[in-house]
N, C-alpha and C positions, 0 to 999 in steps of 0.2 A: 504494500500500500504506500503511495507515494504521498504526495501535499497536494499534486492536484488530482488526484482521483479519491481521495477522503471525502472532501465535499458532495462529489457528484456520488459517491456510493450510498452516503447517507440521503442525500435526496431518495434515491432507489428505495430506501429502507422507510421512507415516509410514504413513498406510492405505492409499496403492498401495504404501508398500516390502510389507507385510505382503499384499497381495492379489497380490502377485509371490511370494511366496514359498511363496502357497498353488497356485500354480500353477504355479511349480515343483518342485513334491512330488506335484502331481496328476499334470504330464506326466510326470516321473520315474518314476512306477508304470505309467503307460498305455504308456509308452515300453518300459517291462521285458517286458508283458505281449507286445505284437505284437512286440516284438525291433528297434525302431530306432533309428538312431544316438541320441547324448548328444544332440539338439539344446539339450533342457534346462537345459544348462550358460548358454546367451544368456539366461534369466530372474533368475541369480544377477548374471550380465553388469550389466543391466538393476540388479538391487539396487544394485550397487555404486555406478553413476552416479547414481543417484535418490539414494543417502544423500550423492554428494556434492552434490547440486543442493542437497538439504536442510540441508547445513552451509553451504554458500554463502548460503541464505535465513537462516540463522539467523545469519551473519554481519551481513548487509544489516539485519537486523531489529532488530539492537543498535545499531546506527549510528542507527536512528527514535528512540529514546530517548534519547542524549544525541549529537545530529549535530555538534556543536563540539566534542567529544573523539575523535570518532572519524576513525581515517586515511581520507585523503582520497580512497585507493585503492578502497574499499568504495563510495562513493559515484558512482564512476564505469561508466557504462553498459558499457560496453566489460567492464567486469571483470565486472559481472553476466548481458552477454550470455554470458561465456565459461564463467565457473562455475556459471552457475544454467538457462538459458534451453537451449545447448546439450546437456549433459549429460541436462535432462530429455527432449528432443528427441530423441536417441538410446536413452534407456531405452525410451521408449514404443514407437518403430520396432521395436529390435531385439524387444519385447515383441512386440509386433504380429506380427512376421513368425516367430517362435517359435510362438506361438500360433496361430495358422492351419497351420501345418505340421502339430502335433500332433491341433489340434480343429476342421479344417478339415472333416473327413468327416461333422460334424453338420449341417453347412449344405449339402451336398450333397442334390440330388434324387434319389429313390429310388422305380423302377418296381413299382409292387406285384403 
């Protein structure tokens, strides 16, 4: 990760929080509609660890610009495997497996 690709990746990491959130407003109404459970609560789920992946990257990313002032904690893999790496890892999962529940029935084959 360099100084100018931090910026732009974190942008990235705010247009999946906003495209979870579009999509949990779409399940939320499809869900109203045929009557089933909240799953849609796992896409807010999802939000919440993507904005922390994203303060994690935003931490990491202050540390590129001035690396001799910054704690030494930030620079260690381990802390970014923990805050940043798994956190999006599980957004995306629980994303995934929310999202096929709800709009799994589009990709289904249909006998005409």
């Amino acid at each position: 990760m360099s100084v100018l690709t931090a910026p732009l990746s974190a942008l990235g990491l705010l247009a999946l929080t906003y495209m979870l959130y579009i999509l949990a407003s779409l399940s939320q109404r499809l869900g109203a509609v045929i009557r089933m459970r909240p799953y849609y609560r796992g896409f807010y789920l999802s939000i919440a660890l993507t904005l922390i992946a994203f303060v994690a990257h935003l931490m990491r990313s202050s540390v590129l610009l001035a690396p001799e002032e910054g704690p030494p904690l930030l620079n260690n893999t381990i802390f970014y495997l923990l805050a940043y790496y798994l956190p999006l890892t599980l957004a995306v999962t629980i994303s995934l497996v929310v999202a096929w529940r709800y709009w799994g029935w589009l990709l289904q084959e249909r006998d005409g």
